[in-house]
Phi, psi and omega in degrees: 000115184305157180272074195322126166323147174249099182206116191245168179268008167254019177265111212251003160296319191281322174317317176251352207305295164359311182266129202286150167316307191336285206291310194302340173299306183295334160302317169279008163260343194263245154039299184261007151251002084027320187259023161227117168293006171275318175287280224290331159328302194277322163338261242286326153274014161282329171280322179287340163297333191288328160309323186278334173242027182053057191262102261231084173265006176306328169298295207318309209288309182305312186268041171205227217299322178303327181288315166324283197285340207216163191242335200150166193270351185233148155331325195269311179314318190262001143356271187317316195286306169293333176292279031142256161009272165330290190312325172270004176096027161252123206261170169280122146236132186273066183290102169305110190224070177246126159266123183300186165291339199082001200230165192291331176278346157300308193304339170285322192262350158313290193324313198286327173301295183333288207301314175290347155251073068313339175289292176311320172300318169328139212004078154239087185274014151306342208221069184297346214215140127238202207194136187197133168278106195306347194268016163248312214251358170174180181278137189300327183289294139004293203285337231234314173316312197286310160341278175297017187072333194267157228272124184284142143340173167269303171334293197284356172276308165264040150271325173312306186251089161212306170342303187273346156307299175332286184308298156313293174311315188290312172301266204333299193307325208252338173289327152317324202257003181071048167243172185250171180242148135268148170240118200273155180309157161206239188243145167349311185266025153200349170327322192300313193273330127012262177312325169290354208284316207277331201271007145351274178306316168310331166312298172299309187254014176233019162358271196270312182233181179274095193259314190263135146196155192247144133260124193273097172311068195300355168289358176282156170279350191244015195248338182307263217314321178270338162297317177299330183297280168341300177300316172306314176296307172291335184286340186273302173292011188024064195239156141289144199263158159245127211221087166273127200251130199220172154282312165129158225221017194218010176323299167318284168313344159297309207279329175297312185285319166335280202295027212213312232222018187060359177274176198267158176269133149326327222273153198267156202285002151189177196273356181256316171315298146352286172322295212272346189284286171332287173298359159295326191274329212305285170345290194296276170359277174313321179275015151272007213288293195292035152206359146221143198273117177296155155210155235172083198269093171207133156302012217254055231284311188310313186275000164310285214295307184325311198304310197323289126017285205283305198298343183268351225249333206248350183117316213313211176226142189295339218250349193329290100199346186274007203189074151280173171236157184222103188225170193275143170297134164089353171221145167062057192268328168310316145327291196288315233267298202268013120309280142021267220273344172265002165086029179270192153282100180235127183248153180228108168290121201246120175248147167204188181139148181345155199283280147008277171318331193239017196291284253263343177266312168316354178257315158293328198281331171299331198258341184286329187259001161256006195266314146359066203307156159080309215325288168327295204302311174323293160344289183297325172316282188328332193278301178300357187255326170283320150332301163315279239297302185303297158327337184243031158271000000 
């Protein structure tokens, strides 16, 4: 009987050790305002006005919530944070996080970024992943047509596969340079078509190693089942599945168009359904490991500790290369740190790009940790607590 790891997420010395009194002081200011839906509501329309009136609020934004969430306005810009990173056993994902125009010449200079951290990723092995959302490379309306059955334009078709180009070049670039890519999950009413783009790629490009992963929203009611389904494909087609497993980020607006458009939601009917799914895919995965490659994108400290679990409970090695974990820079460091510091695999999706530019992920992202129960609060306890800690040394 294997010997459950020994690791808890309150050892909140390994958790900050990164941080300086300083920086941890600025945490604890970012944190409690965070923990009011009123400040970050009013935050958050005082920067885009200040922005809508080019008010040269670019320090402010830095030393405060973009400095917090994001490494930099550039690939080069975010150098420190992964070396920074490194130093404590923690990896990279360099997330290019600008939402285009919408138009074929955003979608070309999305591709094209994409395409420099995969460039940048090449044997580094600080920098395992890259990483792209397909609603950056075409259009969502176009996916939402195909979706729906219904008949594309001569336009929209060969905007679709300029799309679909799109998609291949960027796997064909990360399958040359020997890094892996993740595709994020996005709604409901075109994931299908999505999806077909990524297991596309798997086919092509997940042969010999785990190269492609698909992502999974476990807040869906039907996604344990298109994961297994998935797997079931890749096993015929002798392809390796690639598998990041998240809760998932679009539940209000999922819920919304449901109830608007008449249809049953996807979305599963409480957060403990939500729960047992997620660790069910956890499950199903590990007993599949040798033909699907994990990611564990969750903030979740129980299914933290369960992968920990299953990977001593299966044999592995903490280093397996087949099985990482994955939390957002700037959240949940009690985790990414002290996972870490216990040899597991770990990643930090690191997000940047112009200050500006980067209103609109910051924005969701402020608003996802007071909507979150606990998230914000959790976080500031931990932070105040590691403050005491320090004071009595």
């Amino acid at each position: 009987m294997p010997v459950k790891p020994k690791i808890s997420f309150e050892n909140l010395e390994v958790a900050f050790a990164s941080k300086s009194n300083g920086e941890l002081k600025k945490m604890y200011y970012i944190f409690a305002t965070m923990n009011s839906n009123l400040a970050v509501s009013l935050g958050i329309k005082l920067a885009d006005l200040a922005f809508s009136l080019k008010l040269p609020i670019n320090g402010i934004m830095k030393s405060t919530m973009f400095g917090h969430f994001c490494g930099g306005e550039s690939i080069e810009d975010c150098q420190d944070t992964v070396n920074k990173l490194a130093e404590f056993g923690v990896k990279t994902i360099l997330d290019y996080s600008v939402e285009g125009k919408g138009d074929e010449a955003s979608f070309e200079a999305t591709k094209k970024e994409i395409l420099r951290t995969i460039e940048r990723s090449a044997g580094d092995d600080n920098i395992p992943f890259a990483v792209f959302k397909v609603t950056g490379l075409g259009d969502y309306g176009i996916m939402t047509k195909l979706q729906e059955g219904k008949t594309l334009t001569d336009q929209e078709r060969a905007d679709f596969e300029r799309l679909e180009k799109r998609v291949d070049e960027l796997c064909a670039a990360a399958y040359e340079v020997g890094t892996k890519i993740l595709i994020d999950a996005e709604d409901s009413w075109y994931q299908d078509i999505l999806d077909d783009l990524v297991y596309k790629a798997m086919e092509k490009y997940n042969t010999k190693t785990c190269v492609v992963y698909n992502t999974y929203q476990m807040y869906r009611h039907d996604m344990l089942q298109r994961l297994k389904d998935a797997h079931q494909t890749a096993q015929e087609k002798s392809y390796f599945l690639g598998a990041k497993l998240v809760r998932g980020a679009y539940m209000e607006k999922e819920r919304e168009r449901a109830a608007k458009k008449g249809y049953q939601s996807p979305i599963q009917p409480d957060k403990a359904s939500t729960d047992r799914d997620y660790n069910a895919a956890l499950n199903y995965c590990m007993e599949n490991i040798d033909s699907i490659a994990l990611v564990s994108g969750s903030h979740n400290e129980d299914s933290n500790l369960m992968l920990t679990e299953l990977i001593a409970a299966k044999g592995l090695d903490e280093k397996d290369d087949r099985v990482y974990f994955a939390q957002l820079y700037g959240m949940s460091d009690n985790i990414s740190f002290n996972l870490a510091d216990a040899g597991y695999n770990v990643v930090k999706y690191v997000p940047y790009g112009p200050v500006e530019k980067v209103m609109p992920y910051l924005s969701r992202r402020a608003e996802e940790n007071t909507s979150v129960a606990g998230q914000s609060s959790r976080e500031f306890e931990l932070i105040k607590k590691e403050m005491n800690r320090r004071k009595g040394l």
